[in-house]
MIBANU-117617 format. One record per residue (C-alpha): residue in one letter; residue number from 0; y, x, z negated. Coordinates in Angstrom, 3 decimals, decimal comma, always signed. Each point is the difference from the previous one (the first is absolute). Layout:
<recs>
REC resn resi        v        u        w
REC    a  NUM        Y        X        Z
...
</recs>
This chain:
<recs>
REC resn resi        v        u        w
REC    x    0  -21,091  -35,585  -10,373
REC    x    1   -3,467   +1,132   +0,748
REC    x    2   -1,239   +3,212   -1,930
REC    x    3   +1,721   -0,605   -2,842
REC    x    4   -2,327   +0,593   -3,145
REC    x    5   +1,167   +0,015   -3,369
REC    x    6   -2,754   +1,790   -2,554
REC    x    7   +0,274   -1,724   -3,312
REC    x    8   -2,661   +0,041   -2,366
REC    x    9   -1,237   -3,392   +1,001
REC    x   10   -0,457   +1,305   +3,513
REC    x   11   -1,723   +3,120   -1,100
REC    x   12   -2,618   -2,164   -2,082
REC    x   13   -0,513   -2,303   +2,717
REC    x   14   -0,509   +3,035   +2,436
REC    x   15   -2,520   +1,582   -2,929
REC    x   16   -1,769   -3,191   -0,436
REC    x   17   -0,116   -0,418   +4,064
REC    x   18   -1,219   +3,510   +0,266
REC    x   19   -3,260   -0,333   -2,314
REC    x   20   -0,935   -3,380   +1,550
REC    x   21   +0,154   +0,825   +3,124
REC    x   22   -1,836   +3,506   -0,444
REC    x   23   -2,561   -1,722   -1,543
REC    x   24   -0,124   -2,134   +2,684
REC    x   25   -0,193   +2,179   +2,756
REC    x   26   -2,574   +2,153   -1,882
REC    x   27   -2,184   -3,217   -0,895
REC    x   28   +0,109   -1,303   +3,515
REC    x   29   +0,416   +2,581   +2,372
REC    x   30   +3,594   -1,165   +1,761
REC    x   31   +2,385   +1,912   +0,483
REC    x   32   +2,758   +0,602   -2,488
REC    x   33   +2,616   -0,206   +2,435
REC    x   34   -0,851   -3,399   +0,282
REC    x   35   +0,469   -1,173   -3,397
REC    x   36   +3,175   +2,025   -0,652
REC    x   37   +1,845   -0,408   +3,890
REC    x   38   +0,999   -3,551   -0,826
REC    x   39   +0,808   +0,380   -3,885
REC    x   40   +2,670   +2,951   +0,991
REC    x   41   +1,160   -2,580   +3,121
REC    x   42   +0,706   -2,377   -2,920
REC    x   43   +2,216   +2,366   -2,082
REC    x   44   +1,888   +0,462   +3,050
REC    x   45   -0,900   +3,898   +0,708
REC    x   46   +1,303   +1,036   +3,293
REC    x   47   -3,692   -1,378   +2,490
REC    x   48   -0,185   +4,036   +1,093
REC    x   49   -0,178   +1,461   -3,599
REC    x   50   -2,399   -2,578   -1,046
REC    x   51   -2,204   +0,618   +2,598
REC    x   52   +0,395   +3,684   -0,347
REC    x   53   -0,917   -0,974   -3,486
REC    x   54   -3,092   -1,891   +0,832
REC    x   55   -1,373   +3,123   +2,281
REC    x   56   +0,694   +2,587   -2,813
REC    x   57   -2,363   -2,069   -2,511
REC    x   58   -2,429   -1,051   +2,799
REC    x   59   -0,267   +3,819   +0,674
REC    x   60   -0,393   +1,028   -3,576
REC    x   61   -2,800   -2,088   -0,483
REC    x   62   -1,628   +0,678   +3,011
REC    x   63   +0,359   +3,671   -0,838
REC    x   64   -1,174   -0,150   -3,534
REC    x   65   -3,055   -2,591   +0,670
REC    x   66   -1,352   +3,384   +2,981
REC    x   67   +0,510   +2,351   -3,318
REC    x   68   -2,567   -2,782   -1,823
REC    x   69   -2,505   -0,304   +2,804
REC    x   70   +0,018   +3,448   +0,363
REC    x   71   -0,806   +1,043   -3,769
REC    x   72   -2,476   -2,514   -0,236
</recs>
């Protein structure tokens, strides 16, 4: 059944592991976080309109806290 996601500490290291890389991505290269982490939540079959609700959240976040930067610099 889709949405069905089971948080065992495999899945949370994964996630962890998923979430530096692709921060570090989408800081390094400029994309958009959403697009890293959109298709890795797809894959651990999260329901498509919380992991796109997801993907905004963080892709809001950064684009929030990168204005704080440019502005105190």
């Amino acid at each position: 059944m889709k949405g069905d996601f089971e948080m065992t500490f495999k899945t949370i290291m994964l996630l962890t592991f998923i979430g530096f890389t692709g921060g570090f991505i989408s800081g390094g290269f400029g994309v958009g976080a959403a697009l890293i982490f959109n298709p890795t939540l797809f894959q651990f079959n999260l329901h498509p309109a919380v992991a796109s609700g997801t993907g905004m959240f963080i892709t809001m976040f950064g684009a929030i806290s990168s204005t704080f930067i440019i502005i105190i610099f």
